[in-house]
C-alpha positions as MATLAB code, in Angstrom:
seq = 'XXXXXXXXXXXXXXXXXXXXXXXXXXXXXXXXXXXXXXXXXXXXXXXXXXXXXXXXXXXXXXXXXXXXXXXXXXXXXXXXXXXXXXXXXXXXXXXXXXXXXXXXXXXXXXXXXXXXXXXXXXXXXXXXXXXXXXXXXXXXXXXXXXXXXXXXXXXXXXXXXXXXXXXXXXXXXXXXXXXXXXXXXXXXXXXXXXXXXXXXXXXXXXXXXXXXXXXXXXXXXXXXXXXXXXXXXXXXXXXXXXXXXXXXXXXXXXXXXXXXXXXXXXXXXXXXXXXXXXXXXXXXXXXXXXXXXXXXXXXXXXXX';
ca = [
      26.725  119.992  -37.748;
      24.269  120.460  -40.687;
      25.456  119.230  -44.076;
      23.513  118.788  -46.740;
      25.402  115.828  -48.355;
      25.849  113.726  -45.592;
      24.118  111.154  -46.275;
      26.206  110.496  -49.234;
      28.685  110.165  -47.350;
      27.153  107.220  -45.111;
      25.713  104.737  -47.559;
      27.422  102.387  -46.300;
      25.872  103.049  -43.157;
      23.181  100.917  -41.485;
      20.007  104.075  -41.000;
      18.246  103.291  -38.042;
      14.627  105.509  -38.437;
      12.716  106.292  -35.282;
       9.388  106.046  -36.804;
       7.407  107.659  -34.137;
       8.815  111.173  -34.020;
       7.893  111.382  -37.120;
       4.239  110.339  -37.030;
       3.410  112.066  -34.451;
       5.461  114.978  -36.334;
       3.406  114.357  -39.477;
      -0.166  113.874  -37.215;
       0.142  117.616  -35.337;
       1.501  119.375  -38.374;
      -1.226  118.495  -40.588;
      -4.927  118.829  -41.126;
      -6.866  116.134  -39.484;
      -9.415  116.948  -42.273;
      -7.215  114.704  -44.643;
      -9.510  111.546  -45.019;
      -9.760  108.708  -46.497;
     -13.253  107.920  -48.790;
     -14.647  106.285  -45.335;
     -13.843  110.025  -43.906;
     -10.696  108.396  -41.762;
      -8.060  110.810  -40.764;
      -5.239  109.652  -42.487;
      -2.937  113.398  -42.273;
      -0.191  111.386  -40.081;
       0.088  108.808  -42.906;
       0.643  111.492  -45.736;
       3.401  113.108  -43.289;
       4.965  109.838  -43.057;
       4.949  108.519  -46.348;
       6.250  112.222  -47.463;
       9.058  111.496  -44.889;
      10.281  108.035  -45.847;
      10.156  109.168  -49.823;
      11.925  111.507  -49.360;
      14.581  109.956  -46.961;
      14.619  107.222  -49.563;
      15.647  109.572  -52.075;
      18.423  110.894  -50.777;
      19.890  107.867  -49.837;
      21.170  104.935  -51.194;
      21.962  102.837  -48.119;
      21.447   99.760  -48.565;
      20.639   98.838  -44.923;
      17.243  100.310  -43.267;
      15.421   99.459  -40.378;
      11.949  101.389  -39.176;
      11.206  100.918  -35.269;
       8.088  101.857  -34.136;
       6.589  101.782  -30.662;
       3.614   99.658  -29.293;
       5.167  100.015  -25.841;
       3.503  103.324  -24.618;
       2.043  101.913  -21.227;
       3.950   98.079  -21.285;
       7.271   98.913  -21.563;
       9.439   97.484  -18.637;
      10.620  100.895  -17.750;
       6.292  101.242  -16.483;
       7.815   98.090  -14.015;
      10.853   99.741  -12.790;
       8.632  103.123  -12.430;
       5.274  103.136  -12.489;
       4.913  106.541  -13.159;
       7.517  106.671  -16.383;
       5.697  108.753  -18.848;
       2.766  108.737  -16.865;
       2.499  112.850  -17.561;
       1.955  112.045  -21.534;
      -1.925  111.873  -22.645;
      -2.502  109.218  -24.290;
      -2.686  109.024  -28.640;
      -5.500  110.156  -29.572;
      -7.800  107.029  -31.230;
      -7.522  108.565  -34.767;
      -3.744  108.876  -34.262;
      -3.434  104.921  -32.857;
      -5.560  103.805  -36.016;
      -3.075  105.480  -38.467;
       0.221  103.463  -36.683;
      -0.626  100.275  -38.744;
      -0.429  102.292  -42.324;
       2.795  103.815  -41.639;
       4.330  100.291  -41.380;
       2.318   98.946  -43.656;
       4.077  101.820  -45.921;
       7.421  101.061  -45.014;
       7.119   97.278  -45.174;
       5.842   97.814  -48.980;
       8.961   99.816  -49.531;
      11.276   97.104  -48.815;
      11.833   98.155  -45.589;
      12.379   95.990  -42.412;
      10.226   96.890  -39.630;
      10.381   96.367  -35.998;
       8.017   96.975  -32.759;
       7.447   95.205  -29.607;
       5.155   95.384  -26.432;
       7.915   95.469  -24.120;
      10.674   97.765  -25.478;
      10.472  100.761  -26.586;
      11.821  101.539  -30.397;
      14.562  103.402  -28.819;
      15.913   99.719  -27.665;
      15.542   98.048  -30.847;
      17.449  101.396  -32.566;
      19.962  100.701  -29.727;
      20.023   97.127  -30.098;
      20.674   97.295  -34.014;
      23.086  100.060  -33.767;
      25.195   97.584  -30.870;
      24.912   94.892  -33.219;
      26.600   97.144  -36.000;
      29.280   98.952  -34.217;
      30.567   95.013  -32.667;
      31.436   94.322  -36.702;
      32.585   98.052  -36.838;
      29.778   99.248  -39.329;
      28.830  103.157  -38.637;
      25.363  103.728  -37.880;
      23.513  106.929  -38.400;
      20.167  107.378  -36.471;
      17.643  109.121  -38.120;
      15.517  111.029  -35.201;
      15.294  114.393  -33.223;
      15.580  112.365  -30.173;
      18.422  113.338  -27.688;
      18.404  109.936  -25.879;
      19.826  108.434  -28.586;
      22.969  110.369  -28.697;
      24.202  108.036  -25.466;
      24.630  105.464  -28.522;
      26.668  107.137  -30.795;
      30.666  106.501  -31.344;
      33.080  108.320  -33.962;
      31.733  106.416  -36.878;
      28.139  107.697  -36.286;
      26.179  110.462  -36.521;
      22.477  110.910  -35.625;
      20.099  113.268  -38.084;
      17.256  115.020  -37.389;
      15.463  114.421  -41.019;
      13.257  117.247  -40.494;
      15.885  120.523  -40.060;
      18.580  118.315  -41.799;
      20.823  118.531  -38.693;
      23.588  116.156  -38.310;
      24.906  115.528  -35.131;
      28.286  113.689  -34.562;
      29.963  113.467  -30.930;
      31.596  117.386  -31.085;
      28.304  118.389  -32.229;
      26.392  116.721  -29.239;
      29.209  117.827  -27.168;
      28.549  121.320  -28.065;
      25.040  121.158  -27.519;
      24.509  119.175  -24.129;
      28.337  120.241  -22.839;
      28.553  116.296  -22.364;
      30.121  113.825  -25.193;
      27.550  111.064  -25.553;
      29.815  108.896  -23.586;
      28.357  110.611  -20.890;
      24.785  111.594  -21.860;
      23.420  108.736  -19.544;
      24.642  110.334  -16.530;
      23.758  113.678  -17.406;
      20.043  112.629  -17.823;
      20.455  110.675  -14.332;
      21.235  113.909  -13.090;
      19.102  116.439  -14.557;
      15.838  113.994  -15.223;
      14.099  114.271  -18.019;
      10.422  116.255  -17.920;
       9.098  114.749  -20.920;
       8.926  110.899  -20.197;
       8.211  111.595  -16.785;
      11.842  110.950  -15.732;
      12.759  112.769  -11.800;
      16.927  113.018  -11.853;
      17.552  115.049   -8.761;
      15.785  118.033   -8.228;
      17.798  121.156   -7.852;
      20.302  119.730  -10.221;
      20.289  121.703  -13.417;
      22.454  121.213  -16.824;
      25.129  123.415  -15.850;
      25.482  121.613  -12.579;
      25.405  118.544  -14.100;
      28.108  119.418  -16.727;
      30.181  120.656  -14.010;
      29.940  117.813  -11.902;
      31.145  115.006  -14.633;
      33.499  117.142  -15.981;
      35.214  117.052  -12.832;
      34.147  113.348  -11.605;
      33.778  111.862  -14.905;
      30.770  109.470  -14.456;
      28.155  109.084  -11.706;
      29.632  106.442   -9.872;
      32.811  108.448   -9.330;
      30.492  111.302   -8.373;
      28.608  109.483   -5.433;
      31.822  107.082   -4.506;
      33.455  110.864   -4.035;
      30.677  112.984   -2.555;
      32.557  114.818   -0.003;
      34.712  116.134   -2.851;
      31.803  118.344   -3.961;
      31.817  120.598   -0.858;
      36.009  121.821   -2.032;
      34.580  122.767   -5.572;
      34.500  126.419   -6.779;
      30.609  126.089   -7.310;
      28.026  128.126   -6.069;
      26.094  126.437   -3.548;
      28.093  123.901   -3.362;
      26.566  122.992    0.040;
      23.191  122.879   -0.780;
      24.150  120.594   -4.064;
      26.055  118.069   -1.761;
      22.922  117.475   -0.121;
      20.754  117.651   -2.998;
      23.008  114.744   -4.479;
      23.421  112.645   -0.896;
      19.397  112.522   -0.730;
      18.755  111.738   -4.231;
      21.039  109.190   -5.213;
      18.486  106.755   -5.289;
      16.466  108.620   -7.274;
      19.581  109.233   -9.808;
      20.591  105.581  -10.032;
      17.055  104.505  -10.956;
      16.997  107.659  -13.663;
      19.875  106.270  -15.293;
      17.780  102.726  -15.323;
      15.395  104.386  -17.041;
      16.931  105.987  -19.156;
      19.788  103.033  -20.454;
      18.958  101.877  -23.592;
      18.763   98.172  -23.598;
      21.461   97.073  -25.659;
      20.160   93.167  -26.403;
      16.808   93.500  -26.803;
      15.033   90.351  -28.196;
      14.402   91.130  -32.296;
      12.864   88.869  -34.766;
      14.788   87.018  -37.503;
      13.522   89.326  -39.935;
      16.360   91.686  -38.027;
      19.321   89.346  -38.887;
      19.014   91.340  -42.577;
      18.259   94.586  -43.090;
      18.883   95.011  -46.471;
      16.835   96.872  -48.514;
      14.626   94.751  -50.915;
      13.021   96.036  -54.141;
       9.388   98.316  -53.538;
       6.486   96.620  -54.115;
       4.808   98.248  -56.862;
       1.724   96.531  -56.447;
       1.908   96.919  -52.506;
       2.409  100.854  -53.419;
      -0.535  101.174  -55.230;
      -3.045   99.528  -53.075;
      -1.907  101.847  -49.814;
      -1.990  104.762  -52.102;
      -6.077  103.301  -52.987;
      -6.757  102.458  -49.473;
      -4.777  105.984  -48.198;
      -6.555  108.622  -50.804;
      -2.730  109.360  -52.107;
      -3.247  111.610  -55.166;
      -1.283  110.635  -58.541;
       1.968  112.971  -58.168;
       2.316  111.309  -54.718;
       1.355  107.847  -56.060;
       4.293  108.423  -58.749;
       6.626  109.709  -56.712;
       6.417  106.520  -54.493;
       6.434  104.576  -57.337;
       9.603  106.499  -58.683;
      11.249  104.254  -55.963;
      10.569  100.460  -57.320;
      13.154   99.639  -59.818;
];
C-alpha cells in the first residue's frame, strides 16, 4: 500500500519514528567526507536532519515520539541469548559519536525523545503504540522494520519514510502471507538472520505460512504435532521432526522476538505533543553541524 497522502489522513495519529534505521540509513548512504570545521564526520546527521524535515513537513500530527537505541550489547534479549545479534559488527566510532546530534536535533524540534540501556527502541515504539491503541488512538510507525508489524491493528499502519510505503494489515498480509496477528510466530518459526535470531532450521516462510494457516498460532502447532504428519506437505516427515527437536529453540525465538509491551518510559513520555522548534536551538546545531543556509532555513521554516 503506497499512498502518497497518507499521512494526511493520520494526523490524528500518534507517529512513532524508529530513529535508528534511519541513521544508520543516512550514515552508509552518504559521504563520510561531510565534516564538521574540527573535520568530524557528521554525513549521518545531515541524513537525519534531511529525514525528520522532511517528515515534519508532511505532517501535521500533533503527537511524535523519536526512539533511539543505546541497547546494542545490554539489552535483556543479550540475557535470554547471549548470542542475540552477536553476528552484527559493531558501529563504527564515527557513527556512535554522531547518535547524540540526531537527538539533540529532534529534541530542538519539539520532539520527545526516548532511549534506554535495557530495551531496545523497538520496545519503547511498542510500548507507546500499546499505550495508544488501550484509549483507541491509531498509531502509525514510521520504520522499514518488519518486527514492528506484530504491533499493528486496523487503525494503524506502519511507513517506510524512505520508499513512501504504507503498510496496513492486508498489505503485511500480502507480503509475509501472515496478518501481523501472527508475525510473532512466524519469526519463531523461520528465525530471523539479521539479529542473530535461530527459529528452527529447515523451516522456511512457506512452511511456516502453511503451518499457522492450518494451526493458527504456535502453541496450537506444538500442542498438535502429530497432526503435521496427515498434511498435504512435502516432507512432511522430515518437518515433524524438524519442529519436535526445535521447539525449544522456537519458544525462546518468539522471546526474543516479543516486543515488550510495558517497558519502563520517563515522564517526559506521558505527553508527546509536539512543542514549538527552538529557533535558537536550530541555529546552534546547524553552527556546531556545518548545515549550509538553505538547510539552516528550511529547518527554520518549521518554528512558528
Amino acid at each position: 500500500m503506497s499512498e502518497a497522502h497518507e499521512s494526511g489522513a493520520q494526523d490524528s495519529a500518534v507517529y512513532l519514528i524508529d530513529a535508528s534505521v534511519y541513521i544508520f540509513r543516512a550514515y552508509f548512504s552518504l559521504p563520510s567526507s561531510m565534516t564538521n570545521d574540527a573535520g568530524e564526520p557528521i554525513n549521518a546527521v545531515h541524513g537525519f536532519a534531511g529525514f525528520l524535515q522532511g517528515l515534519l513537513q508532511q505532517t501535521s500530527a500533533r503527537e511524535i515520539a523519536v526512539a533511539f537505541d543505546e541497547s546494542l550489547n545490554s539489552s535483556f534479549r543479550n540475557e535470554l541469548y547471549p548470542a542475540y545479534k552477536a553476528n552484527r559488527e559493531p558501529a563504527p566510532e564515527d557513527l556512535k559519536r554522531q547518535f547524540a546530534g540526531c537527538r539533540a536535533l529532534a529534541g530542538a524540534l519539539g520532539l520527545t525523545t526516548l532511549a534506554s540501556d535495557r530495551y531496545e527502541a523497538d520496545d519503547l515504539i511498542a510500548t507507546l503504540a500499546f499505550r495508544a491503541q488501550s484509549r483507541s488512538q491509531p498509531v502509525v510507525i514510521v520504520s522499514r522494520d518488519k518486527d514492528l508489524a506484530q504491533l499493528l491493528t486496523e487503525r494503524d499502519r506502519l511507513w517506510d519514510f524512505a520508499g513512501d510505503v504504507w503498510m496496513d494489515i492486508p498489505a503485511v498480509t500480502a507480503k509475509f502471507g501472515v496478518p501481523p496477528a501472527q508475525m510473532l510466530d512466524y519469526q519463531a518459526l523461520v528465525g530471523d538472520a539479521v539479529d542473530n535470531i535461530p527459529g528452527i532450521k529447515g523451516i522456511g516462510p512457506k512452511a511456516a505460512v502453511t503451518l499457522l494457516a492450518h494451526f493458527g498460532s504456535l502453541d496450537n502447532l506444538f500442542e498438535r504435532l502429530d497432526e503435521v504428519l496427515a498434511l498435504e506437505l512435502r516432507g512432511a516427515k522430515r518437518m515433524h521432526g524438524l519442529l519436535r527437536e526445535g521447539r525449544e529453540m522456537a519458544l525462546l525465538s518468539r522471546e526474543l522476538c516479543r516486543m515488550v509491551l510495558d517497558a519502563p518510559l520517563p515522564s517526559e513520555a506521558d505527553d508527546l505533543s509536539r512543542v514549538n522548534p527552538s529557533a535558537e536551538r536550530l541555529n546552534a546545531f546547524c553552527n556546531e553541524y556545518g548545515m549550509g543556509p538553505g538547510f539552516r532555513q528550511r529547518l527554520l521554516s518549521l518554528v512558528d
